[in-house]
Backbone as JSON, one array per atom type, in Angstrom:
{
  "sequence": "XXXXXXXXXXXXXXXXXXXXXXXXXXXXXXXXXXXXXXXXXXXXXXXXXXXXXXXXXXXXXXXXXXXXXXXXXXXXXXXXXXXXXXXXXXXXXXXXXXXXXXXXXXXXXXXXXXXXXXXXXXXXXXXXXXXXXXXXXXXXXXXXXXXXXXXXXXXXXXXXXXXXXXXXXXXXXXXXXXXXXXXXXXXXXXXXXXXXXXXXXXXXXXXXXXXXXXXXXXXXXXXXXXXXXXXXXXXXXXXXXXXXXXXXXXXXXXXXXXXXXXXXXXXXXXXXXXXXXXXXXXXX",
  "N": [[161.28, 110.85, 143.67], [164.25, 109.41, 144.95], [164.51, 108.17, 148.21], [167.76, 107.13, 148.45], [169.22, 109.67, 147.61], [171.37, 111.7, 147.79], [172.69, 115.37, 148.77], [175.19, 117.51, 148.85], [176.88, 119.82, 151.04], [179.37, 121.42, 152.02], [180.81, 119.34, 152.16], [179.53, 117.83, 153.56], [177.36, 115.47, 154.11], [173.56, 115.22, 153.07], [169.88, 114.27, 153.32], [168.5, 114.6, 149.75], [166.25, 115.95, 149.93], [166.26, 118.05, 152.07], [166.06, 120.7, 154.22], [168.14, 122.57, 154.52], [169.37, 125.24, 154.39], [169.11, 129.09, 155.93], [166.92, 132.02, 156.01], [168.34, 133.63, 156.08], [170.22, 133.41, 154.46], [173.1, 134.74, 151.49], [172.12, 133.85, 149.12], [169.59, 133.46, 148.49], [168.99, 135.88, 149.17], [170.14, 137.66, 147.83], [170.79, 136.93, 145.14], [173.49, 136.19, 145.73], [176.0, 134.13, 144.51], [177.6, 131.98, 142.63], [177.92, 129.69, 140.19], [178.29, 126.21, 138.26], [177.28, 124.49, 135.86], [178.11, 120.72, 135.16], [178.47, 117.92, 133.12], [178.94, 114.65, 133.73], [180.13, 111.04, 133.1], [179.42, 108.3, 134.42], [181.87, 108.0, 136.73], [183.62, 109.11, 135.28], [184.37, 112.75, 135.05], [183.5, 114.83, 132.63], [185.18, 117.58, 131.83], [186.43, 119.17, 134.14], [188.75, 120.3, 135.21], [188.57, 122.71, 133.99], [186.23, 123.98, 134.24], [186.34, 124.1, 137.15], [188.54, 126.42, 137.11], [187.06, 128.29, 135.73], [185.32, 128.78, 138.05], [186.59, 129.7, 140.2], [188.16, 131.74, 139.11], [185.92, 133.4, 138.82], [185.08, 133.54, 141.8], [187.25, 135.21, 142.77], [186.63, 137.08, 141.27], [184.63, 138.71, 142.23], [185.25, 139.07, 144.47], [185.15, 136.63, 146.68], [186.41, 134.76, 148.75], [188.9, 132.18, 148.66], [188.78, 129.13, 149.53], [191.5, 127.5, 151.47], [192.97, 124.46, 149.45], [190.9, 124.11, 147.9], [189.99, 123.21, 145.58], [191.04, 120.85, 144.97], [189.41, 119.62, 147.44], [186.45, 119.69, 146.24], [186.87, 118.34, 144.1], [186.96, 115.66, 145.43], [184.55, 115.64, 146.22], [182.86, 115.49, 144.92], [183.31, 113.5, 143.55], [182.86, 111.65, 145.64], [179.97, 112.12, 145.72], [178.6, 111.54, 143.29], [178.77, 108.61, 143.09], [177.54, 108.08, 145.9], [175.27, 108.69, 145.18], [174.55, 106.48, 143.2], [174.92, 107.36, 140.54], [176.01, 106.27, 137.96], [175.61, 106.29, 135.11], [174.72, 108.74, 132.49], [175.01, 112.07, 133.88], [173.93, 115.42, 135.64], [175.95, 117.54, 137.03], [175.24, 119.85, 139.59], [177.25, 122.67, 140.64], [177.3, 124.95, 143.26], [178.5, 127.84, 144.72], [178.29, 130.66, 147.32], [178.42, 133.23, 149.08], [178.99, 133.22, 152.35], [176.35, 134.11, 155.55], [175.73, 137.47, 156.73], [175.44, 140.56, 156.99], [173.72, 143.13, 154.37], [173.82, 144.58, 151.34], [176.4, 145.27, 151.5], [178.63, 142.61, 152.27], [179.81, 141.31, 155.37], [181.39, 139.61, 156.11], [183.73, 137.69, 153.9], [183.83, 134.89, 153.28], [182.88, 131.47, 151.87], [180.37, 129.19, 151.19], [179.31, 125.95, 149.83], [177.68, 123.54, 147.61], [176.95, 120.8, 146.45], [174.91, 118.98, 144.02], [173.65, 116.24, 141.89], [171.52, 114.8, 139.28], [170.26, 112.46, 136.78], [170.75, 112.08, 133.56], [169.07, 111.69, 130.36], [170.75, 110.66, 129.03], [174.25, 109.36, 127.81], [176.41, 110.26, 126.52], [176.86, 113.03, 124.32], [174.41, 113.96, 122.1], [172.48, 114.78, 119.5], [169.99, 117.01, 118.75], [167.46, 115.6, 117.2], [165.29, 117.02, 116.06], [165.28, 120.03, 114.75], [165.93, 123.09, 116.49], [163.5, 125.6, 117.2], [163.82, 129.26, 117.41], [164.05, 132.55, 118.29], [164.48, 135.84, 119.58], [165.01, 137.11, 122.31], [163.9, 140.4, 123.75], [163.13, 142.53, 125.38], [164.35, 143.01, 127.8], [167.98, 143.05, 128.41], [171.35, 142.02, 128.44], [174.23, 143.35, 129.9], [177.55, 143.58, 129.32], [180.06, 143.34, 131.09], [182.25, 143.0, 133.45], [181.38, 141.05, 135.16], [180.02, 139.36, 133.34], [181.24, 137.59, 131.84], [181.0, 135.07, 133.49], [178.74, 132.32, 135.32], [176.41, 133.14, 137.21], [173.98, 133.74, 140.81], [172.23, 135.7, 139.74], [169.53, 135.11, 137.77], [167.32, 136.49, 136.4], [166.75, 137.8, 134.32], [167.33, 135.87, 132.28], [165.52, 133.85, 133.31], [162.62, 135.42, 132.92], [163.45, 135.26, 130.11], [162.62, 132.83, 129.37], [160.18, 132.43, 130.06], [159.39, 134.09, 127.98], [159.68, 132.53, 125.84], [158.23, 130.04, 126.32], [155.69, 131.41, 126.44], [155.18, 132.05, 123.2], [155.64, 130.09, 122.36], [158.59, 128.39, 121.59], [161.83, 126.6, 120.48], [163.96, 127.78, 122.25], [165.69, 131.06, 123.05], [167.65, 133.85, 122.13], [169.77, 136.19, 123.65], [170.2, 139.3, 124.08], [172.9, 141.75, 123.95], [173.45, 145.33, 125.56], [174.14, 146.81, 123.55], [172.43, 145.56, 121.5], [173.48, 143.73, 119.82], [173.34, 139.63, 119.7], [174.19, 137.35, 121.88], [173.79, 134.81, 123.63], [171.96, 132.42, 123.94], [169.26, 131.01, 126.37], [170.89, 129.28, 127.96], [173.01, 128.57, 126.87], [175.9, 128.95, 124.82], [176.37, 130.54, 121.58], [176.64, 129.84, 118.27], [177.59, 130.4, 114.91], [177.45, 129.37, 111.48], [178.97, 130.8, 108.56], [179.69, 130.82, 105.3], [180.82, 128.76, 105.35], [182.56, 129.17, 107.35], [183.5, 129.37, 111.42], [181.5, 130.98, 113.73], [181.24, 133.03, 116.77], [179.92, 134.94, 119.31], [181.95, 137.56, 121.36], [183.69, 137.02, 124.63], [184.11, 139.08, 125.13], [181.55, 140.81, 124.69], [179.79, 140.63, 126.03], [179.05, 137.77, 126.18], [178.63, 134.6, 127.92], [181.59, 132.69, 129.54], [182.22, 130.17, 127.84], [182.14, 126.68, 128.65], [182.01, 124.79, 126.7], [181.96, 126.03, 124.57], [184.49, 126.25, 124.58], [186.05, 124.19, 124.09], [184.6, 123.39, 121.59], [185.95, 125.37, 120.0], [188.49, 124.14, 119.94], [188.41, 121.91, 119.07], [187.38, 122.64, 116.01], [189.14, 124.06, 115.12], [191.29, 122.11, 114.91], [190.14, 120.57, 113.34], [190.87, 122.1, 110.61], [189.01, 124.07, 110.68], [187.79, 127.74, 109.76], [188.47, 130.02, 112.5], [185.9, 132.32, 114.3], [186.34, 133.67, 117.23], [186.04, 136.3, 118.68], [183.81, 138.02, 118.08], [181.72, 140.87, 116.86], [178.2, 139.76, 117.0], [175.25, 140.75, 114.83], [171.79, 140.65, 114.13], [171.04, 140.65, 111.61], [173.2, 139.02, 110.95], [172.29, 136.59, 111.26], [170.39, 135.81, 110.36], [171.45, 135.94, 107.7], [173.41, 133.13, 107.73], [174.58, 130.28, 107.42], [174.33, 128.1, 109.14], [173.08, 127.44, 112.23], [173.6, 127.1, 115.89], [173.07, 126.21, 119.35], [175.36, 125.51, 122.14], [176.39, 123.74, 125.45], [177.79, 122.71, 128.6], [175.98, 120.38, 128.93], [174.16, 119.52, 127.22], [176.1, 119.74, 125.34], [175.72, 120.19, 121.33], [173.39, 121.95, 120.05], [171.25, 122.06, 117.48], [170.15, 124.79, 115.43], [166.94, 125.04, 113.69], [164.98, 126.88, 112.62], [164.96, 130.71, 112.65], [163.09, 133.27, 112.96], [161.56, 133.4, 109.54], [163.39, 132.26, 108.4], [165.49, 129.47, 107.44], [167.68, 126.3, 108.17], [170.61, 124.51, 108.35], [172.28, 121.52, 109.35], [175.06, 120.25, 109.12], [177.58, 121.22, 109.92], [177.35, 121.32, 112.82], [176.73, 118.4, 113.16], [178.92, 117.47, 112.64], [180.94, 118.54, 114.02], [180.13, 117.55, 116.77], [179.93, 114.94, 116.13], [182.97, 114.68, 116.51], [183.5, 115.47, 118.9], [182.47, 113.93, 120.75], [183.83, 111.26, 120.29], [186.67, 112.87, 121.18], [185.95, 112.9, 123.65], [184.58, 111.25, 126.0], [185.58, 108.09, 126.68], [185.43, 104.89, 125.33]],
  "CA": [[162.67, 111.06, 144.08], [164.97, 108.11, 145.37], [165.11, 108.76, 149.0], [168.4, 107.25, 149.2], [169.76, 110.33, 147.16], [171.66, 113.21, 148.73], [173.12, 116.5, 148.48], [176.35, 117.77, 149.96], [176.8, 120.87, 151.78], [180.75, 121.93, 152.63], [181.89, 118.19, 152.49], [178.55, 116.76, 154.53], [175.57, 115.02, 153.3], [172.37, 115.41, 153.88], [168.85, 113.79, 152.15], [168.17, 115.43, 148.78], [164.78, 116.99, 150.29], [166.4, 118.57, 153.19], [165.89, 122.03, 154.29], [170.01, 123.02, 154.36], [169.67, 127.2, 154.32], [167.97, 129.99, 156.24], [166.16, 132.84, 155.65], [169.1, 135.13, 155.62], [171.24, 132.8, 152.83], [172.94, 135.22, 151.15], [172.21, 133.73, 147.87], [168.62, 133.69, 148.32], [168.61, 137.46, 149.47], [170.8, 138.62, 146.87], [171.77, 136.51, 144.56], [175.22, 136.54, 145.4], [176.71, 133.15, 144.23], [178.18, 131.29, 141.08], [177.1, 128.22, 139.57], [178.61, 125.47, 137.65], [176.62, 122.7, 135.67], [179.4, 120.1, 134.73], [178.03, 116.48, 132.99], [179.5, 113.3, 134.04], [179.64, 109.97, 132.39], [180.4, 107.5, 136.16], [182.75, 108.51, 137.61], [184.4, 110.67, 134.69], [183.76, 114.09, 134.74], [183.98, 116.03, 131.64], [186.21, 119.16, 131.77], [185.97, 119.37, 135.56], [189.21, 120.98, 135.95], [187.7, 123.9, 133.62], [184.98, 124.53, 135.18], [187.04, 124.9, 138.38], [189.13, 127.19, 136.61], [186.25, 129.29, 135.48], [184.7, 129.37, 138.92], [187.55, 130.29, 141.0], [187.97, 132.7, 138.62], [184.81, 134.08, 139.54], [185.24, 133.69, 142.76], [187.93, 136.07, 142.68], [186.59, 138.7, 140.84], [183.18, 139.21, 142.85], [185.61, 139.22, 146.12], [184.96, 135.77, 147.52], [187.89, 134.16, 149.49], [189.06, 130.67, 148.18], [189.45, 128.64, 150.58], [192.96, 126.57, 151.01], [192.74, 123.1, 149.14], [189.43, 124.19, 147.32], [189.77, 122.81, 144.24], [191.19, 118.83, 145.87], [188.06, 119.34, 148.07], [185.71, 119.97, 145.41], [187.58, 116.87, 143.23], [186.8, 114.52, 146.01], [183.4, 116.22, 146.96], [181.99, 115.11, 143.77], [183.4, 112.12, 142.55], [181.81, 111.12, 146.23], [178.33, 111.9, 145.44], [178.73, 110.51, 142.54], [178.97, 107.08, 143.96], [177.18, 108.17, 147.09], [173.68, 108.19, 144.84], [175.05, 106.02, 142.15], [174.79, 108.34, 139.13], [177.13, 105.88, 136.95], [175.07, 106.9, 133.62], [175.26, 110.31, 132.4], [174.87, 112.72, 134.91], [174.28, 116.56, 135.4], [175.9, 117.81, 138.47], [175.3, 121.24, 139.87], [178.02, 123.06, 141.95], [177.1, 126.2, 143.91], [179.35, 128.33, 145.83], [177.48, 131.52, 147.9], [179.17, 134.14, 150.01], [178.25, 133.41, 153.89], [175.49, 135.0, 155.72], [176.34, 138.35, 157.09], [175.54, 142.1, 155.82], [172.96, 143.56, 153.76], [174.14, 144.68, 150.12], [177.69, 145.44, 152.0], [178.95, 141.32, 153.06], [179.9, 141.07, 156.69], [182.63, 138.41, 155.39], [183.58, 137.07, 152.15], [183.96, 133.41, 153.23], [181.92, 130.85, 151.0], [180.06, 127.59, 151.61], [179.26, 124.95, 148.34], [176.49, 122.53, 147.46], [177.13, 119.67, 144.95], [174.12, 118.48, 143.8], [173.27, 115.61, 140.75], [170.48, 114.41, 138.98], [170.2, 112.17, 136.23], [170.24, 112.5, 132.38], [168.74, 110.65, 129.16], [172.16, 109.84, 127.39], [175.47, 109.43, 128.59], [177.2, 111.17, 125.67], [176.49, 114.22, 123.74], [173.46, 113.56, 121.07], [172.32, 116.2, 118.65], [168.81, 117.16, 118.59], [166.73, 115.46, 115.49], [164.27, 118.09, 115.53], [165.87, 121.32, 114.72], [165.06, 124.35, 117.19], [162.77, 126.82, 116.64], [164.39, 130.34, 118.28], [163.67, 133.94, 118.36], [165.11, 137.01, 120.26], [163.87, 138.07, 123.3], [164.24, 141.68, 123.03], [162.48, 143.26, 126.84], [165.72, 142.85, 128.92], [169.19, 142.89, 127.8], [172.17, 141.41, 129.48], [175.4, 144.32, 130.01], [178.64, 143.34, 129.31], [181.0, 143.89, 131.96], [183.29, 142.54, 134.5], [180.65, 139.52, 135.61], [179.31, 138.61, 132.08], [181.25, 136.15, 131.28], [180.71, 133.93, 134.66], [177.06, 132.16, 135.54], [175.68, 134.08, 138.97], [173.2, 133.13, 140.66], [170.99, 136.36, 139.35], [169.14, 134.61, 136.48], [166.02, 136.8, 136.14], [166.61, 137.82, 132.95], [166.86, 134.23, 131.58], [163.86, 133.54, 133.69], [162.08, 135.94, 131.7], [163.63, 134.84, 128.12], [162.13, 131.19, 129.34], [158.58, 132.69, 130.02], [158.71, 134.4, 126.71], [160.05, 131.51, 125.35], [157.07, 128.91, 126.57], [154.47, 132.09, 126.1], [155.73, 132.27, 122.16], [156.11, 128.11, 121.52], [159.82, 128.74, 120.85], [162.73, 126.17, 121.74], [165.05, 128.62, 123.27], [165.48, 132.47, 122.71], [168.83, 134.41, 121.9], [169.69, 137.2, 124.83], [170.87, 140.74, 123.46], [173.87, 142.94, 125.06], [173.11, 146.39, 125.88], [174.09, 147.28, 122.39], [171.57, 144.72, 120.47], [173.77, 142.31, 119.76], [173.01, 138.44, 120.01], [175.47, 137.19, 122.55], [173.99, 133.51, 123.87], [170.62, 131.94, 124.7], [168.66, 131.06, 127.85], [171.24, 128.25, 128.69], [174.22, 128.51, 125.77], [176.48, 129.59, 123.63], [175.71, 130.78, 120.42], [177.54, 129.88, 117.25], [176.52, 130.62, 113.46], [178.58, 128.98, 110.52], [178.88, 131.66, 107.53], [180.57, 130.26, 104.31], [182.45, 127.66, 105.87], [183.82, 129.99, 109.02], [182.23, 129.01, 112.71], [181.76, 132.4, 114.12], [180.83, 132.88, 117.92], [180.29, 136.05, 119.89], [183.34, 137.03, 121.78], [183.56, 137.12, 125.5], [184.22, 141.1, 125.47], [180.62, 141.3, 124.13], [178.54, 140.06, 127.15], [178.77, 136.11, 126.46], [179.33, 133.77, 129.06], [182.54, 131.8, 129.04], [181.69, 128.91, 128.09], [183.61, 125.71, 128.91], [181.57, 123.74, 125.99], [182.11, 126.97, 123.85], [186.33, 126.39, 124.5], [186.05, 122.91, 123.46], [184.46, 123.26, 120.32], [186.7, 126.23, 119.23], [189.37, 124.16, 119.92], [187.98, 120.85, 117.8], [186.9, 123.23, 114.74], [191.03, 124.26, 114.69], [191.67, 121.23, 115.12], [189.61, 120.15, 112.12], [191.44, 123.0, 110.04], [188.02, 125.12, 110.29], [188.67, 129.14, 109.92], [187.3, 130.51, 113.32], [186.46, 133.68, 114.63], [185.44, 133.77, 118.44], [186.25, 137.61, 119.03], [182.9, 138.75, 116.92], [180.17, 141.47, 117.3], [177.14, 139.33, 115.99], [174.82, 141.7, 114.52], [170.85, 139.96, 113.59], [171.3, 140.42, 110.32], [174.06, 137.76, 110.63], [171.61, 135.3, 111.97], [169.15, 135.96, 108.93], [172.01, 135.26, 106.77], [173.9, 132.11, 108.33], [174.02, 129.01, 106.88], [173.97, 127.13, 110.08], [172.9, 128.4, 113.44], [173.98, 125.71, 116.82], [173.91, 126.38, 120.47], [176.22, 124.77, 122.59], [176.39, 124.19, 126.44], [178.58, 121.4, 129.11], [175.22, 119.59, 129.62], [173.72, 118.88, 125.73], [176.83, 119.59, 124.0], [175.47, 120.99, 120.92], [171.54, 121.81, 119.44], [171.24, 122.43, 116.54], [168.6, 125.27, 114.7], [166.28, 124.96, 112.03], [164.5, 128.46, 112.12], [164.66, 131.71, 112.79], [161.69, 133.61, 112.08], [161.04, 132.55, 108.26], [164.67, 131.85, 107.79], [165.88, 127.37, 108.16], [169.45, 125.95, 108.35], [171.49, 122.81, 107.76], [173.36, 121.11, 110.5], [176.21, 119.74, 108.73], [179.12, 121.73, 110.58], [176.79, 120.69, 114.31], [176.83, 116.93, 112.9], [180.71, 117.28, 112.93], [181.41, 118.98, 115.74], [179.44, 116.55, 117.74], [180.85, 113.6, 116.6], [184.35, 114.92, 117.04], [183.28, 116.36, 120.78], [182.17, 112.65, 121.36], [185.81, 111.07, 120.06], [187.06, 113.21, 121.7], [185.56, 113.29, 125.41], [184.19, 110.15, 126.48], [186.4, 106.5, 126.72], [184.58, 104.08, 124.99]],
  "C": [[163.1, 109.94, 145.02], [165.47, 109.15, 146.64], [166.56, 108.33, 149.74], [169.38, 108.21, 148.45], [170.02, 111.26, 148.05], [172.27, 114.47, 147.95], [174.35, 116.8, 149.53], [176.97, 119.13, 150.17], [178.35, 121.01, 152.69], [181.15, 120.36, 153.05], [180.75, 116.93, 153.55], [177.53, 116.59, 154.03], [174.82, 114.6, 153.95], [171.16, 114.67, 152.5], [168.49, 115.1, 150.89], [166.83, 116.27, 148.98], [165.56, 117.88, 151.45], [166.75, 119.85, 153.26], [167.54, 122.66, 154.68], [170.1, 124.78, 154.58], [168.56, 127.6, 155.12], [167.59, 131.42, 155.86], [167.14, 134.25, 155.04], [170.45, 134.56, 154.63], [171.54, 133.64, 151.94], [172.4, 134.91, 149.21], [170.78, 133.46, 147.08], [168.4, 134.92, 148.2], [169.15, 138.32, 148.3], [171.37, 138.09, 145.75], [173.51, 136.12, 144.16], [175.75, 134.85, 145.79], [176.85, 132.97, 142.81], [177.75, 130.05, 141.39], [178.2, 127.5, 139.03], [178.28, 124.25, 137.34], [177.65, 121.85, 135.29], [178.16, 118.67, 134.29], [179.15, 115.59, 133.29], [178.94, 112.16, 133.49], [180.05, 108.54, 133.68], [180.82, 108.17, 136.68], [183.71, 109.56, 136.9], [183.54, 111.64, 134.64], [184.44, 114.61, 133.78], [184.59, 117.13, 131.97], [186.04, 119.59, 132.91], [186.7, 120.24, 135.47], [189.06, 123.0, 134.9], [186.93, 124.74, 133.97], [185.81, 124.88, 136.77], [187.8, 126.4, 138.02], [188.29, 128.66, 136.57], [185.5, 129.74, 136.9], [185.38, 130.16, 140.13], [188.12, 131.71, 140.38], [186.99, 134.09, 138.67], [184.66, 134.65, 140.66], [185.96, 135.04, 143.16], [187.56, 137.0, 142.16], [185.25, 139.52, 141.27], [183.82, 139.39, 144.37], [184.99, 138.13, 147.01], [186.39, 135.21, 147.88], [187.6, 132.87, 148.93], [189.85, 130.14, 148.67], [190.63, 127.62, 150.57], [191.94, 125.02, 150.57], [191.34, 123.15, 148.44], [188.81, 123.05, 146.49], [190.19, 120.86, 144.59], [189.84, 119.08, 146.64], [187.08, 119.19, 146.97], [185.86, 118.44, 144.84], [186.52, 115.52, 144.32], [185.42, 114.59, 146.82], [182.74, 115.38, 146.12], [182.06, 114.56, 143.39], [182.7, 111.38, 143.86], [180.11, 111.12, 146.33], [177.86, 111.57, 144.71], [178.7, 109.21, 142.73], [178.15, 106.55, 145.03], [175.38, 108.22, 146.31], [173.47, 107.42, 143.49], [174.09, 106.04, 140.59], [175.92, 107.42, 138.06], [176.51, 105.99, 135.58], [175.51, 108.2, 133.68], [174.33, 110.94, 133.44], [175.26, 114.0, 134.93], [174.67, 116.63, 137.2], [176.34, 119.38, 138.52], [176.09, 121.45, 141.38], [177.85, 124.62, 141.86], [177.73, 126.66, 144.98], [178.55, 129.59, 145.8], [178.17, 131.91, 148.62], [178.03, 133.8, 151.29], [177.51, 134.04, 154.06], [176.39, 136.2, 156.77], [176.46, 139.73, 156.46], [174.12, 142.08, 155.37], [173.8, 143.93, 152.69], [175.7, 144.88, 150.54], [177.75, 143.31, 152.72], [179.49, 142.14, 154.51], [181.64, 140.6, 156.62], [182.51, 138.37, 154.36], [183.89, 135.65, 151.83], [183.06, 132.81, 152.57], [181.5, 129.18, 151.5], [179.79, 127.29, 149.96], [178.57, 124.11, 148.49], [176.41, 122.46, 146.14], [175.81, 118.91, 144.76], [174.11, 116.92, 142.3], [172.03, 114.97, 140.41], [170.82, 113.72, 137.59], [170.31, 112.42, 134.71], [169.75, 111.64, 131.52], [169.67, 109.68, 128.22], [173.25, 109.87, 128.42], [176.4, 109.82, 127.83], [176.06, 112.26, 125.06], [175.22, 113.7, 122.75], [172.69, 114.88, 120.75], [170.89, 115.81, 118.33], [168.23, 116.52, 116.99], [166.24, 115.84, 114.96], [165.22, 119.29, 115.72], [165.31, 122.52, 115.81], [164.41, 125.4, 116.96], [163.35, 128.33, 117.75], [163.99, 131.67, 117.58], [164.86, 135.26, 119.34], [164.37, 137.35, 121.04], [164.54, 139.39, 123.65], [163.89, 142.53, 124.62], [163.13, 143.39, 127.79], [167.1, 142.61, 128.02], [170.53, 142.58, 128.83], [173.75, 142.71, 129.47], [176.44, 143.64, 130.32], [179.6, 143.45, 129.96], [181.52, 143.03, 132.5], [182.99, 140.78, 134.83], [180.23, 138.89, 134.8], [179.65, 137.45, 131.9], [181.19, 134.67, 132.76], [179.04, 133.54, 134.78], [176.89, 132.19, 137.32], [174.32, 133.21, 138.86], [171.7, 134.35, 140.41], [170.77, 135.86, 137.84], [167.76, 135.07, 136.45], [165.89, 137.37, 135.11], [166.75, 136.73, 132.13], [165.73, 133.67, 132.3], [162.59, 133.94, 132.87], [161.72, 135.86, 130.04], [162.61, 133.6, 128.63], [160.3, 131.28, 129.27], [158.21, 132.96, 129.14], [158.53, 133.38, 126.26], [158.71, 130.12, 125.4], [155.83, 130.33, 126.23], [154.09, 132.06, 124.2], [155.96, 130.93, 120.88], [157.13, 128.35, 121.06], [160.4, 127.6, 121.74], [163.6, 126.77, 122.86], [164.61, 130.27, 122.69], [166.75, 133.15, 122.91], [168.62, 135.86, 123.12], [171.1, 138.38, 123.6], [171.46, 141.55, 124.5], [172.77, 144.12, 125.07], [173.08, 147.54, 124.49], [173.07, 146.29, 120.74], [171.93, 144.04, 119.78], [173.31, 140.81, 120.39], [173.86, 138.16, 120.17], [175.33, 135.52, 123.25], [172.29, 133.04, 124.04], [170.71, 131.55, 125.81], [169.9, 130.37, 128.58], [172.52, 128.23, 127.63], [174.57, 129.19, 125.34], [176.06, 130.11, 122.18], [176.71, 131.03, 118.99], [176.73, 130.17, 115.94], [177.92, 129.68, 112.52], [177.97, 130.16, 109.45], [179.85, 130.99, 106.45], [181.81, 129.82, 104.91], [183.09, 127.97, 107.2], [182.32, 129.78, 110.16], [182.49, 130.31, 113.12], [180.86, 132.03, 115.42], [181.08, 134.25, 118.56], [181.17, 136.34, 121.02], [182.73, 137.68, 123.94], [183.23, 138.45, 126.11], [182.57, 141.05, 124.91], [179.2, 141.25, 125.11], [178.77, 138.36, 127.03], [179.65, 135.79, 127.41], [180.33, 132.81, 128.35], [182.75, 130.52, 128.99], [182.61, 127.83, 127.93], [183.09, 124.79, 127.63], [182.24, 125.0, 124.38], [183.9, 126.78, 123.6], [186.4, 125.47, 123.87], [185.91, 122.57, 122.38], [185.34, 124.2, 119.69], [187.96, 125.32, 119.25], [189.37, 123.04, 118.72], [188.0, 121.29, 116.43], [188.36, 123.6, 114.26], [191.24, 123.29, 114.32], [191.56, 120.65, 113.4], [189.84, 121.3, 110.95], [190.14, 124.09, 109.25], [188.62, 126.26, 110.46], [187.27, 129.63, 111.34], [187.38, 131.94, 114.01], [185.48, 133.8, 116.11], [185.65, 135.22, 119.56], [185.28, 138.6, 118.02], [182.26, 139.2, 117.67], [179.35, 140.69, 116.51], [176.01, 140.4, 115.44], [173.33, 140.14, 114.36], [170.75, 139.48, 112.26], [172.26, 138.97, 109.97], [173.31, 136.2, 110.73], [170.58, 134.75, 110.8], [170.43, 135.44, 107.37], [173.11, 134.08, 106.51], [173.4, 130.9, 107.33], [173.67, 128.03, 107.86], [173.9, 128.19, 111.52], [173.06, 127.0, 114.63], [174.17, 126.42, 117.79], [174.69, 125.08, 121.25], [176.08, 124.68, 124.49], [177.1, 122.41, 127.03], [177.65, 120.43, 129.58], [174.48, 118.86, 128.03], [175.15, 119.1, 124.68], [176.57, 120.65, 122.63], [173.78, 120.89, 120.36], [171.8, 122.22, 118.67], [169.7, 123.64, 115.94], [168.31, 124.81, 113.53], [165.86, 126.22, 111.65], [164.96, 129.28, 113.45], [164.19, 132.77, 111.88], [161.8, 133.31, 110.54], [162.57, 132.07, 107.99], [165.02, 130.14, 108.3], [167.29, 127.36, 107.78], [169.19, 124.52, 108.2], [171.67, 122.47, 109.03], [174.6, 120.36, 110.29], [177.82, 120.01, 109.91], [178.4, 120.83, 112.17], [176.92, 118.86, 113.82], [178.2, 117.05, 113.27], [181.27, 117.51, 113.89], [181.36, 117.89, 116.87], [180.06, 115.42, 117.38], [182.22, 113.78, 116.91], [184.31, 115.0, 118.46], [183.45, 114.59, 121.75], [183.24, 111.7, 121.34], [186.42, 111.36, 121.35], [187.13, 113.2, 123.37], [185.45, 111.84, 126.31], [184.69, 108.87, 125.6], [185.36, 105.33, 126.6], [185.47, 103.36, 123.94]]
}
């Protein structure tokens, strides 16, 4: 690790090793924060003001206060650390907002601090896996559909879990099931299928997270006068009879599958997507 990299903590930076939280953080104790991975190509950021969108959104509906000028702070938080550990390739940057310390399962307050982090990536546009993914269902936890589903918290111990199956199992990823045994996204994505020609995607009401890579491509596949349907119950069966299976997420864009269990796929529709996404996103 390049120690002249940092991290920035409510607008102040500090070395990327540095001990920043204590013991009673509520977001260690309880998970109680939101996330947002965003990629950057320099100094552009992909679909930033999306991802704001979606987290303030959040914000609001878990009862965090948002503080005046958030979203201009944020803007100018991150195009400085950007610069400040010069990430001008592609670049993942993680933003975390956490309810203050104060309380036990009742907050104290509902004021929030934020920590922009970045780290490096391999590409600086989107690029579609060459090896197809191998995926499964992890079936021992199920994710419940409600109020918080579609936002990313920072309780991820049921995708902790899929990831253990997932490396116990030799699988690339592993599909997460609602409460009703639907397939609603994997460890880290979206989850699309193509069926004779139509992109189908499970719909937000179903448990999936709202994904900002997930908006993008629904809007491309219109665009490209595909028929789409992103208000579906997926059922397994659908997955077994798919012609193409692709997750999606704002840090790879899209992956493509090859199997699930004895069943293989194409990637024709994920070839397209992806180069449209890439057109589309990044000035070149």
């Amino acid at each position: 690790m390049s120690l002249s990299e940092y991290i920035n903590l409510n607008g102040e930076l500090f070395p990327k090793n540095s001990n920043v939280f204590g013991a009673e953080n509520r977001a260690f104790r309880y998970g109680d924060s939101l996330f947002e991975t965003i990629h950057s190509n320099g100094t552009e950021i992909q679909f930033l003001d999306q991802h704001l969108d979606r987290l303030i959104k959040g914000m609001k509906t878990i009862g965090m206060i948002v503080p005046e000028n958030f979203r201009d702070q944020l803007k100018i938080n991150i195009t400085y650390l950007i610069n400040k550990n010069k990430s001008f390739t592609g670049t993942r940057i993680r933003l975390s907002v956490f309810r203050n310390n104060g309380g036990l399962y009742t907050p104290t307050n509902n004021t929030i601090s934020y920590l922009i982090e970045t780290s490096r990536l391999e590409n600086d546009q989107y690029v579609l896996n060459k090896k197809g993914l191998k995926i499964d269902v992890y079936q021992d936890c199920r994710k419940s559909s409600d109020l918080i589903s579609q936002f990313k918290t920072g309780n991820a111990i049921l995708f902790i879990m899929a990831g253990n199956y997932k490396v116990k199992m030799h699988l690339d990823d592993c599909l997460i099931l609602n409460e009703r045994g639907n397939p609603i996204e994997s460890i880290s994505s979206n989850l699309f299928i193509v069926k004779n020609n139509i992109l189908i995607t499970p719909s937000v009401e179903s448990g999936a997270v709202s994904g900002i890579m997930r908006e993008q491509l629904i809007e491309i596949a219109l665009k490209l006068h595909m028929t789409v349907y992103d208000d579906c119950i997926v059922t397994l069966n659908d997955l077994l009879e798919a012609d193409e299976i692709f997750l999606s997420n704002a840090i790879s864009g899209i992956r493509w599958v090859v199997a699930y269990k004895e069943r293989r796929y194409f990637n024709k529709t994920a070839k397209l997507l992806l180069e449209e996404l890439n057109k589309n996103t990044f000035k070149f």
